[in-house]
NUMAR-158326 format. One line per field, with one value per residue (C-alpha): x, y, z; residue number from 0. Coordinates in Angstrom, 1 decimal. Layout:
REM residues N
u = X  ... $
v = Y  ... $
w = Z  ... $
keke = NUM  ... $
REM end
This chain:
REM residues 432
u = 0.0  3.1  4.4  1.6  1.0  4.8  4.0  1.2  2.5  5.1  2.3  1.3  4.2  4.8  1.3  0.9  3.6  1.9  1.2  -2.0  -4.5  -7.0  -9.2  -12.3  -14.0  -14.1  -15.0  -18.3  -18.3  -18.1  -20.9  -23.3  -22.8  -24.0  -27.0  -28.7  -27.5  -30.5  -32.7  -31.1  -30.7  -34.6  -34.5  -32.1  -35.5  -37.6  -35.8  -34.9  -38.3  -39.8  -37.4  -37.9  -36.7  -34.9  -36.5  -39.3  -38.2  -40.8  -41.4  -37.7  -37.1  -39.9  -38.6  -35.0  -36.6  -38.9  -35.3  -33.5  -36.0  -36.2  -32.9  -33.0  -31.5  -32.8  -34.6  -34.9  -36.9  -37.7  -34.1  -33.6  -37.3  -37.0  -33.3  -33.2  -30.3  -29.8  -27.9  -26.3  -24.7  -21.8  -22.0  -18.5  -17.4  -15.6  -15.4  -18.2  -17.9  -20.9  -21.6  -23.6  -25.8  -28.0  -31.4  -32.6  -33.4  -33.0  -35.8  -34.5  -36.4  -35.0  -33.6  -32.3  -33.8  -33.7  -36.1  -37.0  -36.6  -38.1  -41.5  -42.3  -42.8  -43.4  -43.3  -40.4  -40.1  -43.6  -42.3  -44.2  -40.7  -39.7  -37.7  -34.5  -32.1  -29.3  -26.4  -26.1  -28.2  -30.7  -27.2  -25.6  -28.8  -29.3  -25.8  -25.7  -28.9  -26.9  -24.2  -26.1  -27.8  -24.1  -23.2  -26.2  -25.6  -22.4  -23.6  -22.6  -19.0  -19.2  -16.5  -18.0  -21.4  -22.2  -24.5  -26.1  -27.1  -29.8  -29.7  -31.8  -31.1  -27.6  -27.9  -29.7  -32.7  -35.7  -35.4  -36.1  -35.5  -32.8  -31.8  -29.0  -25.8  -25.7  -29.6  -28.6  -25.4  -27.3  -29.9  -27.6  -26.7  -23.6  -24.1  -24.6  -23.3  -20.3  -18.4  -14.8  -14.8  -17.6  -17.5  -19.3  -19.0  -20.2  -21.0  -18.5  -20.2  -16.9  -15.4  -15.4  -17.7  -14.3  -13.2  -13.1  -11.2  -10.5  -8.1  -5.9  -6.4  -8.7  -11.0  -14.2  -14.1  -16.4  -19.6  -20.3  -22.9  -22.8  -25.9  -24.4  -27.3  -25.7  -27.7  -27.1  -29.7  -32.3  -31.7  -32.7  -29.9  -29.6  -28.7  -26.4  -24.6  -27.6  -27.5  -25.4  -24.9  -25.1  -24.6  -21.1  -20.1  -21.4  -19.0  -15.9  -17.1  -17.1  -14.0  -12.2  -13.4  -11.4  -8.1  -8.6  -8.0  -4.9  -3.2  -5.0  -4.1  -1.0  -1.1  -0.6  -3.6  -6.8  -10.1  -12.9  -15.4  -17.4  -20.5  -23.1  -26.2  -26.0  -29.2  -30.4  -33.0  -36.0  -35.6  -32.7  -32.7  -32.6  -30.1  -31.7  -31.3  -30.2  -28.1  -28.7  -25.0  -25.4  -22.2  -20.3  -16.9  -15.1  -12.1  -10.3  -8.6  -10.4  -8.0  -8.4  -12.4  -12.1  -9.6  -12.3  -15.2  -13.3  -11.6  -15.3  -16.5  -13.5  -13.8  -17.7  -16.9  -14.2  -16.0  -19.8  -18.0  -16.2  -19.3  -21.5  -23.5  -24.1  -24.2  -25.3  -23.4  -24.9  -22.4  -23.1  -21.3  -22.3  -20.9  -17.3  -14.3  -14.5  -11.1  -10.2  -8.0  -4.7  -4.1  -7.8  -7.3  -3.9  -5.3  -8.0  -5.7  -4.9  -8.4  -9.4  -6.3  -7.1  -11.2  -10.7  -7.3  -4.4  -4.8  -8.3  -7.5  -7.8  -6.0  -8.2  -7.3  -9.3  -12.3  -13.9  -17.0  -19.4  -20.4  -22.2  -20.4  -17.4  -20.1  -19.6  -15.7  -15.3  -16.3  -14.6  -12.1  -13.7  -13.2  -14.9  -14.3  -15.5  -17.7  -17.4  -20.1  -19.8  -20.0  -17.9  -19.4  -21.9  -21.6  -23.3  -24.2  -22.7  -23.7  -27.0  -28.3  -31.0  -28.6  -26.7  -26.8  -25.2  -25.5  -26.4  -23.6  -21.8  -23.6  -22.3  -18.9  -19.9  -21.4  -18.4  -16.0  -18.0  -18.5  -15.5  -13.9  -16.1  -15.4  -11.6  -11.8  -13.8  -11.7  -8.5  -10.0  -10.3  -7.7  -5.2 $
v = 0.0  2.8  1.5  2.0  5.9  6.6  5.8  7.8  10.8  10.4  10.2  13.1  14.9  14.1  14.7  18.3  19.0  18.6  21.6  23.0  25.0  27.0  24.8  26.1  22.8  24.4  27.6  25.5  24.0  26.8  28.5  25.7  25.4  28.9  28.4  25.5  26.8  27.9  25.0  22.8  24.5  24.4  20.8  20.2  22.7  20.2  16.7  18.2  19.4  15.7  13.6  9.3  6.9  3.9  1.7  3.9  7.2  7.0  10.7  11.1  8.7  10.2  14.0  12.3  10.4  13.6  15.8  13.1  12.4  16.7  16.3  13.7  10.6  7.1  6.5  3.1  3.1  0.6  -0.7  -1.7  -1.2  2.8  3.3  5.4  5.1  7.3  6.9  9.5  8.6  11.7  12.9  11.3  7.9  6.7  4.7  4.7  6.0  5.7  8.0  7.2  9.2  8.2  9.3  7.9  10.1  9.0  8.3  11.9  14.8  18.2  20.8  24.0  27.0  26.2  28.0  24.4  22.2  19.0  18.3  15.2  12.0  8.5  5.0  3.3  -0.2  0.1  4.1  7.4  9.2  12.4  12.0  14.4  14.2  14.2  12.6  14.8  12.7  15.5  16.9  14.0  13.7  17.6  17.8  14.5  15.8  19.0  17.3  15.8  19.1  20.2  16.9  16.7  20.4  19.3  15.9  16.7  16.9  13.7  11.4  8.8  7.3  8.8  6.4  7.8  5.8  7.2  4.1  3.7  2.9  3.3  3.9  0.3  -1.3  -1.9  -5.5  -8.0  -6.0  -6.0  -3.2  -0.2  -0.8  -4.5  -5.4  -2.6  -4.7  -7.8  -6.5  -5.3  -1.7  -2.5  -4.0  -2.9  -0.7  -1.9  1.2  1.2  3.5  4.3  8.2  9.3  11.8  12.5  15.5  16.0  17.9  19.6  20.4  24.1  25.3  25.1  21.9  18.4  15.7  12.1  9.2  7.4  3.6  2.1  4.6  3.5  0.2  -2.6  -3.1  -6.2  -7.1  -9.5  -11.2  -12.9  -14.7  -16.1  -18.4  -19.9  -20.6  -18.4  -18.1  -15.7  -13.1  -14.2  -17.6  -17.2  -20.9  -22.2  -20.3  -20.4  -16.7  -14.8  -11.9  -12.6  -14.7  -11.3  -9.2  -11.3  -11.8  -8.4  -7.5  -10.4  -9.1  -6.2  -8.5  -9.5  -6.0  -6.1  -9.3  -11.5  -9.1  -6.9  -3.8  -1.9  -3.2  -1.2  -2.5  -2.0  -4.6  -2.6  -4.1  -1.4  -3.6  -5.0  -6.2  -8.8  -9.2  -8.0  -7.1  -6.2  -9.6  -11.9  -13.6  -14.0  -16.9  -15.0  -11.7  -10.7  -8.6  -6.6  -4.8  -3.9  -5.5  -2.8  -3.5  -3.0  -6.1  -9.4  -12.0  -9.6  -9.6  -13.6  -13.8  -11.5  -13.4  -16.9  -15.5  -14.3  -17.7  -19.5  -16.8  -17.3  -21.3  -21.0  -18.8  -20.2  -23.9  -22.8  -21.8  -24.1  -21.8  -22.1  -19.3  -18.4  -16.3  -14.2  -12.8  -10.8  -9.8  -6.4  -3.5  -4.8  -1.8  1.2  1.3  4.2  3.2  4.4  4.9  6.1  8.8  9.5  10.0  12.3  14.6  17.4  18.0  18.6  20.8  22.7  23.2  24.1  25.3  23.0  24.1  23.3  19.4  17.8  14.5  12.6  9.5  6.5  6.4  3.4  4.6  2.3  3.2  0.8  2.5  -0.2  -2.5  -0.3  0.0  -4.0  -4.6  -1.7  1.1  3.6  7.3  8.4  12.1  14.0  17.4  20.5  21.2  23.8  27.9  30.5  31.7  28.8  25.6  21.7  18.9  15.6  13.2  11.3  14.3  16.9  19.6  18.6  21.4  21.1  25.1  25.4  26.7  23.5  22.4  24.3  23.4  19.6  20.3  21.8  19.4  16.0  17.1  17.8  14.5  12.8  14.8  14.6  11.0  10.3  12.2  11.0  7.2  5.8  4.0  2.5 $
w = 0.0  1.1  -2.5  -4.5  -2.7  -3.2  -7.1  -7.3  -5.7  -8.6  -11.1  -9.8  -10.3  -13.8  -14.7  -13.3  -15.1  -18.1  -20.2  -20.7  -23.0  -23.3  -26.3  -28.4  -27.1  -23.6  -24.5  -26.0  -22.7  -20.7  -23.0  -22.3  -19.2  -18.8  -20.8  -18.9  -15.1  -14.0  -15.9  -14.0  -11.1  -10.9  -11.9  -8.7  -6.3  -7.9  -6.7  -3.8  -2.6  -3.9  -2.6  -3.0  -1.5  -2.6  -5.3  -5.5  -7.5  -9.3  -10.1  -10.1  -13.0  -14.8  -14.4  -15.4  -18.7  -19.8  -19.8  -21.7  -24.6  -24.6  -25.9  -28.3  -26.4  -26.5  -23.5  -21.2  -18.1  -16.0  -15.3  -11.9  -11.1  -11.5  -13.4  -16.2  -18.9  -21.8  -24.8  -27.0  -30.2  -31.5  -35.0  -34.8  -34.2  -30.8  -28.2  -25.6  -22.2  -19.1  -16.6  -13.4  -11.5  -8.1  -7.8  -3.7  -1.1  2.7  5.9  7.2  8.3  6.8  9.6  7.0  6.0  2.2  0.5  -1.5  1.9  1.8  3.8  1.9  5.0  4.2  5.7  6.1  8.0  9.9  10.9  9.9  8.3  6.9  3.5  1.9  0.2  2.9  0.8  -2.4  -4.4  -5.9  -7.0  -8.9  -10.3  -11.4  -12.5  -15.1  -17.3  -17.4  -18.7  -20.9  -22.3  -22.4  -24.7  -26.4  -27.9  -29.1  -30.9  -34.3  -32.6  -30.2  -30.7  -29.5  -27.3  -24.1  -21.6  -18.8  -15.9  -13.6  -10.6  -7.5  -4.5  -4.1  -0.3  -0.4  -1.3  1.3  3.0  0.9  -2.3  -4.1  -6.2  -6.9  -8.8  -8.6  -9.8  -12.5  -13.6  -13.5  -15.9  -18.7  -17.9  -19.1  -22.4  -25.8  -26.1  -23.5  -22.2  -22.0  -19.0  -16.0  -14.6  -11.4  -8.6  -5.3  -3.1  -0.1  2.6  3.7  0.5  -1.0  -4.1  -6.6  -5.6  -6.5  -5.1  -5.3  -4.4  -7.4  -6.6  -3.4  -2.7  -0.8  1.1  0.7  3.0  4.5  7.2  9.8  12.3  15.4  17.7  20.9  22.7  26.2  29.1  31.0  34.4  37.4  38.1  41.5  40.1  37.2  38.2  36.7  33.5  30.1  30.3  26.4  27.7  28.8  26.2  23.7  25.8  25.1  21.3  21.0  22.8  20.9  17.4  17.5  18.0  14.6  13.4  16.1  16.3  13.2  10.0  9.0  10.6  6.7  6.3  6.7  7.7  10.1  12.6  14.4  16.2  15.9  18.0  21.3  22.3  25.1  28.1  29.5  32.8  35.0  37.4  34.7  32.6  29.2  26.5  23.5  22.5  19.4  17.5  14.2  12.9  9.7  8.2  6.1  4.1  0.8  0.3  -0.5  1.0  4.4  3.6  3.7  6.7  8.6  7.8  8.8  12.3  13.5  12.9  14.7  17.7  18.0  17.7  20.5  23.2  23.1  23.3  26.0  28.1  26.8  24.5  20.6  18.1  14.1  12.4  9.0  6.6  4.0  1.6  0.0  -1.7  -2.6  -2.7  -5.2  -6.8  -9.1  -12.1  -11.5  -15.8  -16.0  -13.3  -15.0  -18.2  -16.2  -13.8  -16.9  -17.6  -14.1  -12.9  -16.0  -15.4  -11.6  -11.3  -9.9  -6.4  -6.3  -7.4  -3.5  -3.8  -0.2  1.6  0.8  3.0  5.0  3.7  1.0  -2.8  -4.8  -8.1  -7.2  -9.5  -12.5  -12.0  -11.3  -15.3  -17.0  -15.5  -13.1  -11.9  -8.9  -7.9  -5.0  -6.2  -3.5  -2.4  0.7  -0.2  1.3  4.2  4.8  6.5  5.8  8.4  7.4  5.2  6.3  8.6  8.8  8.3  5.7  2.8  -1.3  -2.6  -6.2  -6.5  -7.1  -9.8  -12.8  -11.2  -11.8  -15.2  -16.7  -14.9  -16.0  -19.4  -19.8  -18.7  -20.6  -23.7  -23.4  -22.6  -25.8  -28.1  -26.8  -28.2  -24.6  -22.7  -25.3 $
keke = 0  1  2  3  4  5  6  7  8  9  10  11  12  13  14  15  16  17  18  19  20  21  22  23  24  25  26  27  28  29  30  31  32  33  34  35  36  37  38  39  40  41  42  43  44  45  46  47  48  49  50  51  52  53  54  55  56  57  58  59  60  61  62  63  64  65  66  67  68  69  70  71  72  73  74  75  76  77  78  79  80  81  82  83  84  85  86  87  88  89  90  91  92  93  94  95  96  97  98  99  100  101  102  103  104  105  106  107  108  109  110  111  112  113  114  115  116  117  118  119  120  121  122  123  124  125  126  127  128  129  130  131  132  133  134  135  136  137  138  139  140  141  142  143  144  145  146  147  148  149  150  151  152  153  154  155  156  157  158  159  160  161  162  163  164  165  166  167  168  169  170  171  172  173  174  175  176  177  178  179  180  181  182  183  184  185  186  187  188  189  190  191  192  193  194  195  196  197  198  199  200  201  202  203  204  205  206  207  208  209  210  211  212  213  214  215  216  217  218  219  220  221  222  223  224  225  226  227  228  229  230  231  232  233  234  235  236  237  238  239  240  241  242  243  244  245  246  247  248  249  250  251  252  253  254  255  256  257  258  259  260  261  262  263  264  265  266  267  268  269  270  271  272  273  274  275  276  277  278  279  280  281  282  283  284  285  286  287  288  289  290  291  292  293  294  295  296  297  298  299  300  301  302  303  304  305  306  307  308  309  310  311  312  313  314  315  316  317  318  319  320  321  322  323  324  325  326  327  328  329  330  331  332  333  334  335  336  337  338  339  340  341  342  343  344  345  346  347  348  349  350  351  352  353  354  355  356  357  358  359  360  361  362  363  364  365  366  367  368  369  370  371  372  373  374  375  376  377  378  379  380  381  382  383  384  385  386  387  388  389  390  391  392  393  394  395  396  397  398  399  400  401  402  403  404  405  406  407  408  409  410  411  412  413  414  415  416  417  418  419  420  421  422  423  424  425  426  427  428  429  430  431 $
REM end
């Protein structure tokens, strides 16, 4: 891992040292850009005031699909349950790139003073909810139909095919569902035509307006979820000889989980177990039966994803033999690692130092955190980029709370900085 970051801050090196220029294709850019800012500004009101949840952005995917076919694209709907993907053929042949946007809001009730602030509420897992859009999402979404009004006005000059995902539930589907990235792969998305490359960004709640950032290799860690039901013997609490205690054999599963982070896997390695619920008993005098453990396994590498998933079985096995107990453990596997291609993001670095300015190019430490785009980059190369999102003067709540806040502002920064990627990409032929 120090290897592979001492290489890439040499590729960063050599790369900003590239020269640029000022070309007539961004001018074009910059001009259309312009033209559609407040169009899909009040496109980005709109999501945001409606907001959806997972699997059922419904209205969402038929704003999304009405824009497209405005501008001439071929149209699919229904992808995914609610997934939109548009196709635009250039005037010129070329390679064909995609570009991903995510359309789910969250079970969140709003707390900002924006003028479009969601009041939308729904029901979510047997609860009365409020619903925003509390990661970005209305943004990603606003930003890739301006890009493609920005492309679209350029067709006679495309070098290539554009295809523009428009996926649901990225933040999950309900339980029992499936949907998002994955149920989108398995249903074609990424077939005829097959793109050579995947593009996508993602608000970050405390970047700048200006800014974009991202990470050259492992970028967001793969999510997997694990069940743990301990069971032992009910007892009273004044008698605890006579019980097969879960609750203690719990507190040394979870206490012995972290060693496996500590003592089990190479310390260059990075990963995460955290046990997020502890729940057991009734009532305060009596030893109960069964603790039920819920937690999350994050890591990068999958030979350290499969030693994690073994060692939790062989500690569980080891302390509910020991006292007499017996456990199940439920593993699953879900979002795997989203790893930006280091020759892709090469390729990339010029045209983003020159649209923002080099010192507004933030190169981030990988994050621990999930992104369901990783399905897109595991079949063809991926770059994932980080969109700022926070203007001078104003603050943002993190992501997935009632204060969290994108500006407008952002989104023409997103606009010209996508289009232009993809435009470059195209008419440099692809990766070669």
């Amino acid at each position: 891992m120090n290897s592979f970051r001492r290489s890439v801050a040499v590729l960063i090196v050599l790369v900003t040292s590239l020269p640029l220029q000022v070309t007539a294709q961004g001018q074009i850019i910059d001009a259309a850009v312009k033209r559609f800012t407040a169009q899909i500004t009040d496109i980005r009101h709109n999501i945001h005031e409606n907001p959806e949840l997972g699997n059922r952005e419904f209205k969402t995917a038929e704003l999304v699909a009405s824009h497209l076919r405005e501008l001439g694209i071929d149209v699919q709907t229904g992808v995914a349950h609610t997934g939109v993907v548009g196709v635009l053929v250039g005037g010129r042949p070329g390679p064909v790139v995609a570009v991903r946007a995510d359309m789910d809001a969250l079970p969140v009730t709003e707390d900002t003073n924006l003028p479009f602030k969601s009041t939308e509420t729904t029901t979510y897992l047997g609860k009365e909810v409020g619903v925003m859009h509390a990661c970005g999402h209305d943004i990603h979404t606003a930003v890739q139909l301006g890009v493609a009004s920005v492309l679209s006005s350029m067709r006679d000059n495309l070098p290539g095919t554009v295809k523009f995902i428009f996926q649901p539930a990225e933040e999950g589907p309900p339980p029992g569902e499936q949907g998002g990235a994955e149920l989108m792969v398995d249903e074609g998305v990424m077939e005829d035509p097959r793109p050579t490359a995947v593009f996508g960004l993602h608000t970050l709640s405390d970047l700048e307006v200006d800014k974009v950032g991202f990470t050259v290799g492992p970028a967001l860690a793969a999510v997997d979820q694990f069940i743990v039901k301990i069971r032992g013997k009910q007892a009273h609490g004044a008698a605890p000889h006579k019980s097969v205690d879960p609750i203690v054999m719990a507190s040394q599963v979870v206490t012995a989980f972290q060693t496996i982070r500590a003592r089990t896997l190479s310390p260059l390695e990075p990963s995460v177990i955290t046990v997020g619920i502890f729940r057991g008993g009734e009532r305060f005098n009596i030893i109960p039966a069964q603790v039920h453990l819920e937690g999350t396994v994050r890591t990068y590498n999958p030979d350290v994803r499969d030693t994690i998933e073994r060692r939790m079985g062989e500690i569980l096995d080891g302390i509910t033999s020991a006292y007499g107990g017996t456990y199940t453990l439920d593993y699953d596997r879900g979002t795997p690692a989203t790893i930006n291609d280091p020759a892709l993001a090469e390729k990339m670095m010029p045209t983003m130092k020159h649209i923002v300015g080099r010192d507004n190019v933030i190169m981030l430490d990988p994050t621990m955190g999930g992104e369901d785009f990783a399905y897109y980059a595991n079949i063809t190369p991926g770059f994932f980029f980080r969109l700022g999102q926070v203007k001078s003067g104003t603050t943002s709540g993190g992501h997935h709370t009632p204060t969290f806040r994108a500006d407008d502002a952002c989104i023409p920064v997103g606009m010209k900085v996508m289009s232009n990627l993809l435009m470059n990409y195209l008419k440099s032929g692809g990766l070669n």
